[in-house]
N, C-alpha and C positions, 0 to 999 in steps of 0.2 A: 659860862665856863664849860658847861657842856656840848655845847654846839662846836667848841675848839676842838674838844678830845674825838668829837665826834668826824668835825672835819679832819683831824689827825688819823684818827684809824682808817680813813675812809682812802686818805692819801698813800698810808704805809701799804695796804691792799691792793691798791691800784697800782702800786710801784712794783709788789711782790708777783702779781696776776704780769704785767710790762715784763719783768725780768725770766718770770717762768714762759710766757708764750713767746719770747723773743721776735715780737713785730718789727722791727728795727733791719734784723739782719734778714727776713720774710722778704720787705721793700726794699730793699738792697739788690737783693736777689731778682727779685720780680724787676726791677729798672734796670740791672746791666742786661738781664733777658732781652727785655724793649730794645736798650739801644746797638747789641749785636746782632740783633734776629729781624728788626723790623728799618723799611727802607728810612729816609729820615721826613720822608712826607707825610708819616703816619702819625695819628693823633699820641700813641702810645710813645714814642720814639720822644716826642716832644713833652710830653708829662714825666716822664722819665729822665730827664735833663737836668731838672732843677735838684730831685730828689740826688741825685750822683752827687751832684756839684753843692749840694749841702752835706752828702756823704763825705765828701772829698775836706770841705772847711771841717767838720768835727775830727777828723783823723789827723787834720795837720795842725790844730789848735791841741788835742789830747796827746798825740804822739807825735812832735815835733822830730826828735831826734831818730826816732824809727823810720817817719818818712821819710827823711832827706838820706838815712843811710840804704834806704831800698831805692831810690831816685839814684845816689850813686852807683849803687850797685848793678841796674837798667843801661847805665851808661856805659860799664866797663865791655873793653870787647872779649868776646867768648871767642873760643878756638873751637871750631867744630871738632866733634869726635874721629879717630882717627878711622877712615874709613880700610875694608884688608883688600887689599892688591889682590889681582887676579892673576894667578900663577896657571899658564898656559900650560906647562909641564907636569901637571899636578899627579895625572893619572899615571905618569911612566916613574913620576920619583914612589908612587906609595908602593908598588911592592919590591923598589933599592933599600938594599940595606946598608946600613952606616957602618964607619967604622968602629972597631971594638961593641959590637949587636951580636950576642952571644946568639946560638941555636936555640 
């Protein structure tokens, strides 16, 4: 019975040490690095593939409806922002004054 409690506390530690140094999102981090940064011939590039793509299964298995609502939202089209016209006249209109432009 000891050796249980033993291996319990040993578990809850090792869970609490996991959740405070946060390795998970570390290797996350480190493998989208590899795979934007390095060519795909590189050893790094190709270790870094599996680790994403087992990133990818825990995200769509935990947050099913999150991911498919961020997948839709990737797909919808965006309107670029509205870019300002080049007003040729610009420097003759700033010292016109408008109408009703009190002194």
């Amino acid at each position: 019975m000891g050796a249980l409690w033993l291996a319990l506390a040993a578990a809850v530690l090792t869970g609490y040490a996991a959740g405070r140094a946060r390795p998970w999102q570390r290797l996350i981090d480190w493998a989208q690095d590899q795979v934007t940064q390095r060519p795909t011939r590189s050893l790094g590039f190709w270790l870094a593939v599996p680790v994403l793509l087992v990133g990818l299964a825990v995200l769509w298995t935990c947050h099913p409806r999150r991911s498919a609502a961020n997948v839709r939202s990737w797909r919808q089209d965006r309107t670029p922002p509205a870019v300002p016209r080049l007003d040729p006249d610009w420097a003759a209109r700033r010292g016109a004054r408008t109408e009703g432009e009190d002194q």
